[in-house]
N, C-alpha and C positions, 0 to 999 in steps of 0.2 A: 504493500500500500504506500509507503513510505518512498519508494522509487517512481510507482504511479504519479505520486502527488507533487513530487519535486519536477518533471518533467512540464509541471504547469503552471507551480507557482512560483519556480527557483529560475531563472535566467540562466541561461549557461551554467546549467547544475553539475556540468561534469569538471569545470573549471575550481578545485577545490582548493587550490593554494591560492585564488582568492577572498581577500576578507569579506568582500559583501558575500560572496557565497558559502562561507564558513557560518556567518550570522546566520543567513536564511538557514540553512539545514538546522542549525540551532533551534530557530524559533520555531521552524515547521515539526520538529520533532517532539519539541514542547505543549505546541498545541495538540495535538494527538495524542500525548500521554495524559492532556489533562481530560480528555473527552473520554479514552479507554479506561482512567481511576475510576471518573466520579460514575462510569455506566457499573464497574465492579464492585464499588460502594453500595449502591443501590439493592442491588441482585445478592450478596452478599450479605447485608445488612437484615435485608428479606429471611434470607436462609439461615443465619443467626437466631434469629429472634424467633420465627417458628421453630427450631430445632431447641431453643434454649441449650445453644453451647457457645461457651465465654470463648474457645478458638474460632469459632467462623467469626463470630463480632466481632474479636481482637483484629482477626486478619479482616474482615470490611474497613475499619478505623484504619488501619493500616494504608489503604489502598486510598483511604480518604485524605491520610498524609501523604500520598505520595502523587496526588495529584498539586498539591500544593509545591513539593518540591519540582514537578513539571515546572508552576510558575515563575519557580526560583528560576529554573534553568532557562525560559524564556526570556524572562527581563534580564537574567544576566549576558546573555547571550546580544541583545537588545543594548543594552548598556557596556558590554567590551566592543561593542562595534562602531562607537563615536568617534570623533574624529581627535586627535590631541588637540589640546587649547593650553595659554598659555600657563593655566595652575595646572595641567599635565602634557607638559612635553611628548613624554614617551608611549602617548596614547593610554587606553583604557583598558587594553586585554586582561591583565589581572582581574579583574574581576570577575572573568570567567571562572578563575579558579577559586576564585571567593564563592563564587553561586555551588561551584562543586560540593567546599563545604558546607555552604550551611543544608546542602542535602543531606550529607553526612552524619551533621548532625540532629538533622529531623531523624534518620533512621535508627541511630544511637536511642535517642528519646524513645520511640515507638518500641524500640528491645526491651526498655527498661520498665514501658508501661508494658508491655506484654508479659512479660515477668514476672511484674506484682500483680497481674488479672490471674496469671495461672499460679503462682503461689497461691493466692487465695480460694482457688478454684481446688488444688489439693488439700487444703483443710475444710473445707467444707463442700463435697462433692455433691453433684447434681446429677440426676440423669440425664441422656438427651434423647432427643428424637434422630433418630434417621429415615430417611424415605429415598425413593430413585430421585425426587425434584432435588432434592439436595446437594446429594450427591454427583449430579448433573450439571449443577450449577459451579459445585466446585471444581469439573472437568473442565468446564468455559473454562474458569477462571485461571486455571494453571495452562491454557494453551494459549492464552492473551495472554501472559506472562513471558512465558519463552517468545512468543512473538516480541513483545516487547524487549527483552531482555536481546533478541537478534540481529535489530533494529538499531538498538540503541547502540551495541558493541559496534557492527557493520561501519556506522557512520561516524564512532569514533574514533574507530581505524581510520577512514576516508580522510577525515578533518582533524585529526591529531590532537583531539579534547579529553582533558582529565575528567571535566565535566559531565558529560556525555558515556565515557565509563563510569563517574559513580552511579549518574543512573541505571546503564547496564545492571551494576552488581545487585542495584536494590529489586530491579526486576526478576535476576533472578535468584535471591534470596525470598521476595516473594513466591516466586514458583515455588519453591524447594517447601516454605511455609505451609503453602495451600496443601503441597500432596500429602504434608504430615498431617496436618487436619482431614484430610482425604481418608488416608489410612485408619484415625481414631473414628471418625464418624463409622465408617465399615468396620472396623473392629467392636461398635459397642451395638451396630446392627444385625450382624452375624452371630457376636456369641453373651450380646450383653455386658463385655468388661468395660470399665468407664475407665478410660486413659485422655480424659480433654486436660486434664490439669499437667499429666508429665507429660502431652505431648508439645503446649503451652509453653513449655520450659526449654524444651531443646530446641522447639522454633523460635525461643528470645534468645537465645545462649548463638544462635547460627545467625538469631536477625545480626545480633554488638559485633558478633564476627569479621560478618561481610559490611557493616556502619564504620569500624574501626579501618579495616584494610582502605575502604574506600576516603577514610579521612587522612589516610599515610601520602596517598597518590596524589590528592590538591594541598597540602601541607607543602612535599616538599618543592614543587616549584615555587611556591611562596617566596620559601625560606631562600630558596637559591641553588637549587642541585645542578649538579656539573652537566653539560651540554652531551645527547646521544655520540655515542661513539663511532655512528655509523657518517653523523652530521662531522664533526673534529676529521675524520679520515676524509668528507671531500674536499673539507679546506687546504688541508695537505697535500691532496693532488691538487685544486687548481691550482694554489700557488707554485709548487715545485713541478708545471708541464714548465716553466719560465726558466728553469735548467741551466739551458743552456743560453739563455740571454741575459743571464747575470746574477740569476738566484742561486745561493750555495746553504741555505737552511731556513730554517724557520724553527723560534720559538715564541716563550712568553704569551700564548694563546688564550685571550679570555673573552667570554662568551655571556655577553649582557641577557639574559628573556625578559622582558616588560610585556610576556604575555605572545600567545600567536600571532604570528604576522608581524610583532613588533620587536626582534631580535639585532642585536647591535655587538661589535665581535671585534678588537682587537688585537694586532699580530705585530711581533718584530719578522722583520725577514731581510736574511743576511744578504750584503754583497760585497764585492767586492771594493776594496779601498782606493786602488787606482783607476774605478771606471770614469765613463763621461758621467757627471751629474744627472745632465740633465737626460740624457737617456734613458737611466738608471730611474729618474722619477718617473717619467712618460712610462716605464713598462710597470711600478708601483701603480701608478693611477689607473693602466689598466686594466691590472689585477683587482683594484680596490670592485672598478665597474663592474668586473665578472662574477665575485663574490655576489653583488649587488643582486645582480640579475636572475643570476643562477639558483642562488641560496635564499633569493628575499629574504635579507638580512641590509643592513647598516655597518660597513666594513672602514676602519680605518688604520694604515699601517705604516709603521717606525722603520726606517732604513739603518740597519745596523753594519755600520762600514768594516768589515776584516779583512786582515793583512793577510796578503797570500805569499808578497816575494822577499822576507825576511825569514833567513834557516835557522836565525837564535830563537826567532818567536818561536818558528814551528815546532824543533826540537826542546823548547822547554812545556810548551803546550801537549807535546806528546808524553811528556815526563807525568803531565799531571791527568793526562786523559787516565794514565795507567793508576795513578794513585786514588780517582774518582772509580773505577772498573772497581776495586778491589773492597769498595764502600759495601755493606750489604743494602738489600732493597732495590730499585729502579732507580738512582740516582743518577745526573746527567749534569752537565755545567755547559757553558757559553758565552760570547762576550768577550773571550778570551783575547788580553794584549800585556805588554810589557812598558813601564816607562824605567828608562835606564836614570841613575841619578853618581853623586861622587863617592861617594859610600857604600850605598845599598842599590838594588833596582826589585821594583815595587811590578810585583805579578795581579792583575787585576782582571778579576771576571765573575760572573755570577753563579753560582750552582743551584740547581733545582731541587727538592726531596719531596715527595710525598708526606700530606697532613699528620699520616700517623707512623711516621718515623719514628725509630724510638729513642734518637739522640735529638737534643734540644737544639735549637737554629745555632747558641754560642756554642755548644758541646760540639757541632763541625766545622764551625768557624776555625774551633783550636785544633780539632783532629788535623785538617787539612794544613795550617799553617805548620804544626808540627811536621808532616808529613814531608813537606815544601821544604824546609829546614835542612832536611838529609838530604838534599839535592846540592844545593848550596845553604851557606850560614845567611849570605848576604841576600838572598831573597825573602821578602816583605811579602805577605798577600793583605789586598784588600779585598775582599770576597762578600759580595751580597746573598742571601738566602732568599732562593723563592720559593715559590710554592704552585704544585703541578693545579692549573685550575682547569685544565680539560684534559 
């Protein structure tokens, strides 16, 4: 339906690394989850209340929240698709992942009410009714679940939304709900055991589950999580196809998100020391434009000039490549130059280490100058510590 529909009211719906057509599927999908809750609500609520069991209620109320969380995802969806203005530069995306969570934690809430209806419901147990209407009803409603639940994942794949997968999960942590309700209602039809209360409970314990995982996934772009590994490996190819026109590495890689579509990404990238300048920029800026284009991103890059035709630099940079190799962990250094002075001559470059190194930035500041030492007395390092951020 969801492919139907986009065909009519999405514009160039297959065009998806567009923002206006990111929003649209957003909202379009939104709107459809809120018309597929509140019809499950209804029908649900029905079957609740004739049956008198506290799971189909719980799970109608459920469905009734999660048409609400459609609307989160509409207006958010609605609202990351404005345009930057001056009190936001960098555009509005984030808030998409804001609307993720506060699904997240609608669903959190709803485990928790579910929880205390069925604890309650095992200390003071009820009977219920079951009949074929029922039971029929709660087949709808677990196959409009996986529907939705298929929908929703599909399109989040398509359009690269955290958002969009929380909904996924709560669709089908729904499903998974219903069938357990499914099961107690035929189990206390078939043989008369009343299991609505413990079955109450594993469907809240599975609701906080799938509420939690999906509050990990809009949290941590929030926070700042490092850039796909898949995305880091093309910036590395496009910049290093440039090889052989003057590029000799690339580090320092950091990788702004302000949200879909709104991603901005900074690089050094080495060249050589005695090229033409202005060559040297001309082939930077057109690197910057193909990032640009390619990657729809905001690209901006540091030309880091290295000496290639000095054998003291080389040979003493090879000396300390070997003393970096012998570091444990993924460590890597760069920047690498020599200033000679009357005294001493000062080794200058920056090394890299991963977050959770287990020596402290000054604990390799000293390892390495030590290190450096055994080389010569009269070498100096001034050595910056980074940090791997893609």
């Amino acid at each position: 339906m969801i492919t139907f529909l986009s065909k009519f009211f999405i514009k160039d719906y297959q065009n998806t690394a567009e923002q206006r057509v990111r929003q649209a599927y957003g909202m379009l999908c939104g709107a459809v989850g809120i018309g597929l809750n509140i019809f499950l609500f209804c029908v649900k609520f029905f079957a609740g209340q004739l049956s008198g069991s506290i799971a189909i209620t719980a799970d109608a109320f459920n469905n009734l929240s999660d048409a609400g969380s459609s609307i989160i995802t509409l207006v958010g969806f609605k609202m990351a698709g404005q345009k930057p203005d001056s009190d936001h530069p960098f555009g509005h995306g984030r808030i998409e992942y804001i609307s993720g969570l506060l699904v997240s934690v609608v669903i959190l809430l709803m485990g928790f009410e579910l929880l205390k209806s069925s604890v309650e419901k095992i200390l003071h147990p009820e009977a219920i009714d079951a009949n074929p209407l029922i039971m029929g009803i709660l087949l709808l409603s677990i196959c409009i679940k996986l529907y939705m639940f298929l929908y929703n994942r599909g399109i989040s794949k398509k359009i690269d939304s955290a958002a969009m997968m929380a909904t996924a999960k709560d669709s089908i942590s729904d499903s998974v709900s219903t069938v357990a309700v499914l099961l107690t209602t035929l189990l206390a039809y078939l043989t008369g055991i009343q299991a609505d209360g413990w079955c109450g409970v594993l469907v809240a314990l599975f609701v906080l589950w799938t509420g939690y995982g999906a509050m990990q996934d809009t949290i941590s772009p929030l926070l700042g999580q490092p850039p796909e590994p898949e995305f880091v490996k093309r910036i590395e190819e496009i910049v290093m196809e440039y090889q052989g026109q003057g590029v000799l590495g690339i580090h320092d890689l950091v990788v702004h998100n302000y949200g879909p579509g709104r991603v901005m990404i900074s690089v050094h990238v080495e060249v050589p020391s005695v090229g033409d300048i202005l060559k040297l920029h001309d082939m930077i800026d057109l690197i910057e434009h193909r990032l640009s284009s390619e990657l729809g991103c905001s690209a901006v890059i540091h030309m880091d000039p290295i000496c290639l035709d000095d054998e003291l630099t080389n040979q003493i940079k090879a000396k300390v490549a070997g003393i970096v190799k012998q570091m444990e962990g993924n460590v890597s250094f760069h920047d690498f130059r020599i200033v000679h002075g009357p005294t001493h001559t000062n080794l200058i470059f920056d090394v890299v280490v991963p977050f959770d190194y287990p020596m402290s930035d000054n604990e390799v500041v000293t390892y390495l100058d030590e290190k450096v030492k055994q080389i010569d007395e009269n070498y100096f390092t001034v050595i910056e510590v980074d940090k791997a951020y893609a």
